[in-house]
C-alpha positions in Angstrom: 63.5 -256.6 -68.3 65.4 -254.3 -70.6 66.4 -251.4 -68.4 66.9 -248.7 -70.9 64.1 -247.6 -73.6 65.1 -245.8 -76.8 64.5 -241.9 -77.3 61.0 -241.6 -78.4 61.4 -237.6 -80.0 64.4 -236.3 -81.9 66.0 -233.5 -81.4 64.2 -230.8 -82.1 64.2 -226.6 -81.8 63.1 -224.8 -78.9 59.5 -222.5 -78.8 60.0 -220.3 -75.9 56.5 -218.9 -76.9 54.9 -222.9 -76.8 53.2 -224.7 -79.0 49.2 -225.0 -78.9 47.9 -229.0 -79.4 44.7 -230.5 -79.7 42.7 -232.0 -77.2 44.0 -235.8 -78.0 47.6 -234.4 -76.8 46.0 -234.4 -73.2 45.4 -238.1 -73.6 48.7 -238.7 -75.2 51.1 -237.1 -72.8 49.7 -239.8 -70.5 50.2 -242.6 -72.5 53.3 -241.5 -74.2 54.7 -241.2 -70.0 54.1 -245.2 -69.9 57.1 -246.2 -71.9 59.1 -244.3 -69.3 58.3 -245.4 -66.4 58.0 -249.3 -67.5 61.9 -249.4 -68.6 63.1 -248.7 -65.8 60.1 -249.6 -63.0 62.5 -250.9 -60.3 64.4 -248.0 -60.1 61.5 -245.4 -60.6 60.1 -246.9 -58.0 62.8 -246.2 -55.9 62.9 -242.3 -56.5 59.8 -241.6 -56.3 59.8 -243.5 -52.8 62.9 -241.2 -51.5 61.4 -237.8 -53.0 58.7 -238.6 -51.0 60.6 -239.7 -48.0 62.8 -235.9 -48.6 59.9 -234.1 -48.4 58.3 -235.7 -45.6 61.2 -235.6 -43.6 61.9 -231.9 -44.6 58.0 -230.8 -43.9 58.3 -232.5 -40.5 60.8 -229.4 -39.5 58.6 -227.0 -37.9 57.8 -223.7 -39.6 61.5 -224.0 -41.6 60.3 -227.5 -43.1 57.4 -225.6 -45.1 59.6 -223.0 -46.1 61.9 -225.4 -47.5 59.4 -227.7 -49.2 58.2 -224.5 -51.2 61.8 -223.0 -52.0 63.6 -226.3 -52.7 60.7 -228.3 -54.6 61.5 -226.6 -57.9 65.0 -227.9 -57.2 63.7 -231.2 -56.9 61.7 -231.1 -59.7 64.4 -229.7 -62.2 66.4 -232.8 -60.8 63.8 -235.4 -61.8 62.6 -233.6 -64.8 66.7 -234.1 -65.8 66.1 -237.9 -65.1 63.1 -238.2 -67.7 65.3 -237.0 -70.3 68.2 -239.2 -69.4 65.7 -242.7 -69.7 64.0 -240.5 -73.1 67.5 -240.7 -74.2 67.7 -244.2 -73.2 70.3 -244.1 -70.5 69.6 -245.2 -67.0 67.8 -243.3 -64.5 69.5 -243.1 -60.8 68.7 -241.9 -57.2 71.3 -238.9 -58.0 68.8 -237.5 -60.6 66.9 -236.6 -57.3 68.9 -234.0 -56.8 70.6 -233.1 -59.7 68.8 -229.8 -59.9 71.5 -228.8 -56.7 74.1 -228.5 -59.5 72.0 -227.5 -62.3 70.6 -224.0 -62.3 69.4 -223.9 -58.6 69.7 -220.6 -58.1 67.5 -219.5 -60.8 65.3 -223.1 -59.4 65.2 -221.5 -56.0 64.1 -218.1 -57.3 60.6 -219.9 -59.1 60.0 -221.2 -55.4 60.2 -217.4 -53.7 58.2 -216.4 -56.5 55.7 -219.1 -56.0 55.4 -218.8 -52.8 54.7 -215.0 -52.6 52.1 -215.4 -54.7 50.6 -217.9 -52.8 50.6 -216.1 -49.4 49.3 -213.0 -51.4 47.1 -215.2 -53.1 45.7 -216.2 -49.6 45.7 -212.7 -47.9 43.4 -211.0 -51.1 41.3 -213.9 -50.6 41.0 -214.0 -46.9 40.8 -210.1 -47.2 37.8 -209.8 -49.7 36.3 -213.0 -47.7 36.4 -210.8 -44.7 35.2 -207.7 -46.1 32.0 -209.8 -48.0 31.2 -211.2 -44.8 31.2 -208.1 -42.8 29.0 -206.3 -45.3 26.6 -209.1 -45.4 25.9 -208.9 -41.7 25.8 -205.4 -41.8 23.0 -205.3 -44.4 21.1 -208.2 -43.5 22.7 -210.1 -40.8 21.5 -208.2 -36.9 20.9 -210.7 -34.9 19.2 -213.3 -37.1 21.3 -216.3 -36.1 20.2 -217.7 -40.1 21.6 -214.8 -41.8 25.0 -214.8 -39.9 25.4 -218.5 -41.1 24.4 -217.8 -44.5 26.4 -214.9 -45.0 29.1 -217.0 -43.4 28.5 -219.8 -45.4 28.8 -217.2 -48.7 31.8 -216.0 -47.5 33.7 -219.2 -47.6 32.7 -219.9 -50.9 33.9 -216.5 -52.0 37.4 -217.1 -50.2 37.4 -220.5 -51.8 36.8 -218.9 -55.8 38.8 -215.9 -55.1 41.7 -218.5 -54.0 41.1 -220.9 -56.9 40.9 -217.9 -59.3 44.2 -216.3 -58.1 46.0 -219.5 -57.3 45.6 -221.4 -60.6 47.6 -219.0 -62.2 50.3 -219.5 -60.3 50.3 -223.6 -61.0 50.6 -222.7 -64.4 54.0 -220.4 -63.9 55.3 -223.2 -62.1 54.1 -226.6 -64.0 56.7 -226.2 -67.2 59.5 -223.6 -65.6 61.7 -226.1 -63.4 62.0 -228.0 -66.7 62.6 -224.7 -69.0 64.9 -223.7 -66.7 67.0 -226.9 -66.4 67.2 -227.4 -69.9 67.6 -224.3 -71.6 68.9 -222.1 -68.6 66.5 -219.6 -69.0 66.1 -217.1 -65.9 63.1 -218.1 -63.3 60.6 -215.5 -64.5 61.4 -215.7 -67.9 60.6 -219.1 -67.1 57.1 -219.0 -65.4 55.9 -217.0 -68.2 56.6 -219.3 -70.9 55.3 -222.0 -68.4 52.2 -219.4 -68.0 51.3 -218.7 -71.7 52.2 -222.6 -72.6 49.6 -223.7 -70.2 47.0 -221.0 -71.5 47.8 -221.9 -75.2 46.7 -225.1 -73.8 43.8 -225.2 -72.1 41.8 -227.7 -73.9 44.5 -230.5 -73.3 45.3 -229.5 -70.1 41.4 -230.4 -69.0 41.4 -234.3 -70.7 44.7 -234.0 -69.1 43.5 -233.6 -65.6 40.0 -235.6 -66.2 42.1 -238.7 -67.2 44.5 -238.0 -64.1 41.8 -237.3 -61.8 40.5 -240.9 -62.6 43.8 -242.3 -62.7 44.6 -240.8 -59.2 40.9 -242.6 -57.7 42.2 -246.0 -59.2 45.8 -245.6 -57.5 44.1 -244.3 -54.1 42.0 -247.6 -54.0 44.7 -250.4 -53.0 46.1 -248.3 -50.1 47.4 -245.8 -52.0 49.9 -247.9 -53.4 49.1 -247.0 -56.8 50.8 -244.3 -56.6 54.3 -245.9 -56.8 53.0 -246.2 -60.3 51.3 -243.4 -61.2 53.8 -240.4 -59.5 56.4 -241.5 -61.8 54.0 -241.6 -64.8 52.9 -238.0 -63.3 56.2 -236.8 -63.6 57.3 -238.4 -66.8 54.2 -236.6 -68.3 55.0 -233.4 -67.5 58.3 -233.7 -69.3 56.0 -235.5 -72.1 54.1 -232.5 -72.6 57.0 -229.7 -71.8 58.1 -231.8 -75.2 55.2 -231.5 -77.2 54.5 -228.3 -76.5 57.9 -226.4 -76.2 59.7 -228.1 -78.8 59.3 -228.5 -82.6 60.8 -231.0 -84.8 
């Protein structure tokens, strides 16, 4: 098996602002991702099986190990995002690209995990805040005693923390889907970063859904043989997002 496969986009001039596709693109940046992982499939195999071990390993730390996951996983992901380019380029992929993102811009990597994670938790604390307060008033109104209308106003106000969480949450994935890679390869500061990451997402939102509909099913066909599937499909993941940071960031 040929280990190396040849660039597949030339060099081309950075769009801070990002590009807006069609919907195909969401479909491409999948199978544009194959070529990628299949040159080299041995040795993505073998990253994707020690990021995972990292992680695990790292998570298992109590309290610290979360805090770490969140602060360091944009490190990671700057590291592997470098590795993408280096097999798009056609030069070999290695276990070092793992953490590559320790020597390239981690700073600025760390900063997009204390930003992302401060959303979250204030993501979580308006959501479990207006939950609260929806709940109480429901009871209030209607609720006394009536063992029926406690359940069904608390029953209401789950599903209110649940879509104010979604609704404030979502924003955040799309700060932090493109920046490790914006950051890493054009050394642009972390919220400079999560914006572009922000507005390239939004310019794409039509993509971004056939996008996740084909990597929904994709992730229910690698769950089904153990999970095993997903030695092939995380590196495919992660080879599509540099794919689409491409296609939408750069212009030829």
């Amino acid at each position: 098996m040929n280990d190396q496969v040849p660039a597949t986009v030339p060099d081309a001039a950075f769009n801070g602002d990002g590009n807006a596709r069609p919907a195909g693109a969401g479909l491409d940046w999948w199978t544009k991702a194959w070529p990628l992982f299949t040159g080299q499939v041995g040795m993505w195999i073998g990253v994707i099986v020690v990021t995972v071990v990292v992680i695990v390993v790292a998570s298992l730390i109590p309290v610290l190990g979360q805090l770490v996951t969140f602060l360091f996983g944009p490190v990671i992901a700057g590291g592997l995002m470098l590795g993408v380019r280096e097999v798009d380029r056609g030069r070999a992929l290695t276990f070092g690209h793992i953490f590559a993102g320790f020597s390239n811009q981690m700073g600025q990597l760390v900063l997009v995990g204390v930003i992302y994670l401060a959303g979250m938790v204030v993501a979580l604390m308006i959501a479990a805040l207006v939950a609260g307060i929806g709940i109480g008033t429901m009871l209030g109104v209607g609720g006394g005693g009536n063992p029926a209308a406690m359940g069904a106003a608390g029953a209401s106000g789950i599903l209110l923390a649940v879509l104010i969480a979604v609704a404030l949450v979502l924003p955040l994935y799309m700060a932090v889907w493109f920046a490790p890679a914006l950051v890493v390869f054009h050394e642009i500061g972390a919220m400079d970063a999560m914006k572009a990451s922000f507005f390239g997402c939004l310019k794409n939102v039509v993509p971004f859904l056939v996008y996740g509909i084909v990597g929904m099913l994709l992730s229910i066909v690698a769950s089904i043989p153990f999970g095993l599937g997903w030695l092939v499909l995380g590196p495919v993941m992660i080879a599509s997002v540099y794919v689409s940071y491409r296609d939408i960031y750069l212009t030829v």
